[in-house]
N, C-alpha and C positions, 0 to 999 in steps of 0.2 A: 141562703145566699141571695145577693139581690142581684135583679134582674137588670141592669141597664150599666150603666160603663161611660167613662167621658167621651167615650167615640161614638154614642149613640148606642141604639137598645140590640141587643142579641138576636140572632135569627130563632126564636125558640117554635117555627113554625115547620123547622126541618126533622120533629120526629113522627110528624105524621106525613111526611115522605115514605112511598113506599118502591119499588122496582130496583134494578141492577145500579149504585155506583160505580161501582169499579166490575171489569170483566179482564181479567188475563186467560189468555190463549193460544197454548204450545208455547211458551216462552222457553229459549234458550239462552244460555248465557256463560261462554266457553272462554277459557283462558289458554295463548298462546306460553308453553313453557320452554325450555331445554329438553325437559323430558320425554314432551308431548302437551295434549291438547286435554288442559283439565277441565271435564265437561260439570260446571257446578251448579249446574238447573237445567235440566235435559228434556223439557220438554211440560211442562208445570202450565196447570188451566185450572181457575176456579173463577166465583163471582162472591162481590159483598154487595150485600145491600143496605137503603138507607140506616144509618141510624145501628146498624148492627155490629158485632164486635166478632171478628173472625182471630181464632187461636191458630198456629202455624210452629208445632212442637216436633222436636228430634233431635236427634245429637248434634255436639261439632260436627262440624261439615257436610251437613245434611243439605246445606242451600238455602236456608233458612233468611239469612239475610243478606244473601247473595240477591235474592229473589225482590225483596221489595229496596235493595237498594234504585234497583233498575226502574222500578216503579216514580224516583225522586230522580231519574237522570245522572243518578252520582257513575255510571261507567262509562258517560259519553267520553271524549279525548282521553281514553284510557286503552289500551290495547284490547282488550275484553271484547268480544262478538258477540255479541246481542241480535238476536232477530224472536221475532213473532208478534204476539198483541198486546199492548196495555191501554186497554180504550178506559175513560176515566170521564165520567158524563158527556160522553159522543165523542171526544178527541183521543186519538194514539197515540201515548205520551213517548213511544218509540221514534216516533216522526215527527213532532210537535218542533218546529222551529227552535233552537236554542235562547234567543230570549223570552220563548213563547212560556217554553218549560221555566225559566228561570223567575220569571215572574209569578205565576203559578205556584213554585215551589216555595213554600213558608203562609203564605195566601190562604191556596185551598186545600196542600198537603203539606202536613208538618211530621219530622219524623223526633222522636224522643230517642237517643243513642246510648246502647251499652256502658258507658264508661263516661259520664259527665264529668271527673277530671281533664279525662283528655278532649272534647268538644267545647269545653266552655277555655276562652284564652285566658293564659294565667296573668298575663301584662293589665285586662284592664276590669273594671269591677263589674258583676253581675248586671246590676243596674244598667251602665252604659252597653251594655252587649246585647239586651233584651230591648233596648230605648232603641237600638241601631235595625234589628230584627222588624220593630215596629213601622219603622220610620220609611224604610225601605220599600212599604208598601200602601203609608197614610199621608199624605200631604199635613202633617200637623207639627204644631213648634216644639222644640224639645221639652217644654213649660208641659204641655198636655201629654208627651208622650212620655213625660215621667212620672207624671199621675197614675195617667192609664194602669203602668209597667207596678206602684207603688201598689192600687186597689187589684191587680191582676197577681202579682207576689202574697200578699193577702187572701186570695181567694185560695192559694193553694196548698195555706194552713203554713208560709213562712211567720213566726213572730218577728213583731216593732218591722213592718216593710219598709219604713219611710227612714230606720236607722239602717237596716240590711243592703238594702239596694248599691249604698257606696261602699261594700265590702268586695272583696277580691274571693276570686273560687275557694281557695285555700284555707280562709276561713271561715268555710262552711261545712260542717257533718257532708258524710255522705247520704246519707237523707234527703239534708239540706239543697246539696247540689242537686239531686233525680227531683226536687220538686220547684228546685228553679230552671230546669232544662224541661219541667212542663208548662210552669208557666210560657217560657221561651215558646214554647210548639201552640201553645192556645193561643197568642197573645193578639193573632189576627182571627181568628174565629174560626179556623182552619174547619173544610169540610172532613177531612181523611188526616188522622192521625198513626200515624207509625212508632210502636214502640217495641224497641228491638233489647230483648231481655233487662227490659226495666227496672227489674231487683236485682239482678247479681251483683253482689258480693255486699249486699242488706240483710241484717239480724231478721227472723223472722217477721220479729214487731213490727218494723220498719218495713217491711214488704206486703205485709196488711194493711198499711196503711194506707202505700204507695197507690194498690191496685184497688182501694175501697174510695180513693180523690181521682184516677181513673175514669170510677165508675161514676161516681157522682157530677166530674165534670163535662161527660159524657151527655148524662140525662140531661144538664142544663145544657149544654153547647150546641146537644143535637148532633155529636160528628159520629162519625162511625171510624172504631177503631180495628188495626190491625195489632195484635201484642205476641212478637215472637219468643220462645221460649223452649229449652230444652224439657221445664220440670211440668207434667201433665196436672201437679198440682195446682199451679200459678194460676193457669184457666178452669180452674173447676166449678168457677161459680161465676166468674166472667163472660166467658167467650159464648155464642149462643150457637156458633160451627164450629169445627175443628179440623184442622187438615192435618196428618201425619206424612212427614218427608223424610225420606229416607234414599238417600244418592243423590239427589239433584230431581225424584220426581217425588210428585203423590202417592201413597200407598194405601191410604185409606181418610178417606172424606165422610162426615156430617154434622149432625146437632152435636152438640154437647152430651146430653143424656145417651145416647144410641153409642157415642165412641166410647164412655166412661162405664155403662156398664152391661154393655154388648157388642166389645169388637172384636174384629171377624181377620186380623193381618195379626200373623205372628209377630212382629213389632211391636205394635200395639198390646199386645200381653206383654210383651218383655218392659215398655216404658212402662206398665201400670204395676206390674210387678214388683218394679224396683222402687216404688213410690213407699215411702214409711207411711202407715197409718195413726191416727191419736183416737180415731172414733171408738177403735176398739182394740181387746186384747190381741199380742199376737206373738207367738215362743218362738216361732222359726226365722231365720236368716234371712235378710232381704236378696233375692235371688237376682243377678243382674243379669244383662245380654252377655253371653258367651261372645268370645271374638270381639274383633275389633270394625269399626266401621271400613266398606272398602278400599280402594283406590280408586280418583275417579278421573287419573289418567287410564288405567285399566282394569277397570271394573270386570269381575263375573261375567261368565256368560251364564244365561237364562234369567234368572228371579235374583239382582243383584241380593238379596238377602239371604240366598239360599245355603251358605258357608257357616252363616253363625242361628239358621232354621232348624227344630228337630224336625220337623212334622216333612222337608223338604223329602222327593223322591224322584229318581229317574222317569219313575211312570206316569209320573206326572207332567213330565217336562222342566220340573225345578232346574236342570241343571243344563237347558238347552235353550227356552224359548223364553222370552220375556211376558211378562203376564200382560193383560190390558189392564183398565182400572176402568170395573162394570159393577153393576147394582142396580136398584130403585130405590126408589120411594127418598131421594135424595141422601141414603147412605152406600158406596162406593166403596171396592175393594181393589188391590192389583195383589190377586193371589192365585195360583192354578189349584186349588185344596178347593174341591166343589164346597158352596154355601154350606148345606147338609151337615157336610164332616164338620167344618170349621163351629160351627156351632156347638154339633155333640164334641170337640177337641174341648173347647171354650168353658162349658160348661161341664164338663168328667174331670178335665185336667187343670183348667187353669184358673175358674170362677172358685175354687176349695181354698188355693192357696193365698187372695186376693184380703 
């Protein structure tokens, strides 16, 4: 791929950036209903760093992309209660002036959305949508910003760019579309990328593909990605953390490796569990999570997981107190099942069936 661009050359000096981009902190983010107060991120803190790629896995309505919508400012003049930190190289994107954030957004955060039918408008052709995206943030004539938009469709493996671009969503694969909604997200050089279940409802092939031009435009662009995701597969060679959410909080936090094949949140077995394998043979049933996820107008008292947990127990407090979410060495648990057990659980019961 080459290095330079009609807008001038790439930052490619931001992978030897190292320390905190992004830090969230107690983040909440509460919806007023009829019902009640649906709490759908309760309290959620982590950090990305430069250049890094942070996985953010769990069910519908885990909070998942409740969590980094907040991040883009999309809940401001929306009823939604938002309080806590989202500082994003020294600024609080909670606080950040509303043109401040708007500018900002697309710039230095761009997000890749579920369902690029419905983000990209059907009224006008890709091309002019990503030309507008550009433009919005470059003082340059529409001559240069359809180049750009032409060599930037190109790099993300669209073919004939310079015929594609005056095409309409519609006539595009869905492939087609998730790789012109990333070109749209790169197309200013964005520091922080957000991609919010990037393959759903893509044949496998097409979601290898998806997450392997990810990765690659990653390493040249230098951004660091967040990619949410219900399926633990998706990040398994991607993400270099992993967060697991589950209600609207964290339930267990690390590297890649430590959550894949040493985690310690009954959760976390149940999503690996239900994962198919191709590496190797296997005769028995893919075993899912019992139950359903909770309410989180009213959630559980204790260990909101503790309903659809076997290993849960009064004597533990499963069914009273809410856990903290404690560990070292930068992998994190929210379980009352001292380390110890969870381990020998992990390893007798649940590493055999994996």
């Amino acid at each position: 791929m080459s290095t330079t661009n009609s807008a001038g050359p790439l930052n490619l000096d931001r992978e030897h950036q190292s320390g905190v981009m992004l830090s969230v902190r107690d983040l909440h983010v509460h919806f007023p209903t009829p019902d009640g107060l649906v709490k759908a991120v309760d309290g959620l803190s982590y950090d990305l760093e430069h250049g890094k790629t942070l996985g953010i896995v769990g069910e519908s309505g885990s909070g998942k992309s409740v969590s980094t919508y907040a991040i883009m400012g999309l809940h401001r003049d929306t009823r939604a209660h938002v309080s806590g930190e989202i500082i994003f190289d020294g600024d609080d994107l909670l606080t950040l002036p509303s043109d401040d954030l708007r500018e900002m957004r697309g710039r230095d955060i761009a997000m890749v959305f579920q369902d690029p039918l419905s983000a990209l408008h059907p009224y006008y052709t890709v091309g002019n949508q990503i030309v507008e995206a550009y433009r919005v943030h470059n003082d340059v004539t529409k001559t240069v910003a359809r180049n750009h938009v032409i060599d930037m469709l190109g790099r993300v493996g669209i073919p004939n760019p310079a015929r594609r671009i005056d095409q309409y969503p519609h006539e595009f694969s869905g492939g087609m579309r998730q790789r012109a909604m990333i070109a749209m997200a790169l197309i200013n050089d964005p520091r922080l990328i957000i991609a919010d279940e990037p393959t759903t409802a893509l044949d496998v092939t097409v979601q290898a593909q998806i997450l392997s031009l990810l990765t690659d435009l990653q390493r040249e662009f230098g951004s660091s990605i967040i990619i949410i995701t219900h399926d633990l597969g998706v990040v398994a060679e991607m993400a270099d953390d992993i967060l697991v959410m589950y209600a609207g909080r964290a339930v267990e936090v690390g590297d890649a490796e430590s959550i894949f094949y040493t985690p310690e949140h009954p959760y976390a077995w149940g999503l690996i569990s239900s994962m198919p394998r191709i590496d190797k043979a296997r005769f028995d049933r893919l075993k899912p999570i019992r139950g359903n996820p909770p309410s989180l107008i009213r959630p559980p008292a204790g260990c909101p997981f503790h309903p659809r947990c076997d290993w849960a127990s009064e004597e533990l407090g499963c069914m009273s107190m809410r856990p903290e979410l404690l560990g070292s060495g930068g992998h994190t648990v929210r379980c009352h099942i001292p380390h110890h057990e969870r381990i020998a659980i992990f390893d007798e019961k649940v590493k055999p069936l994996l």
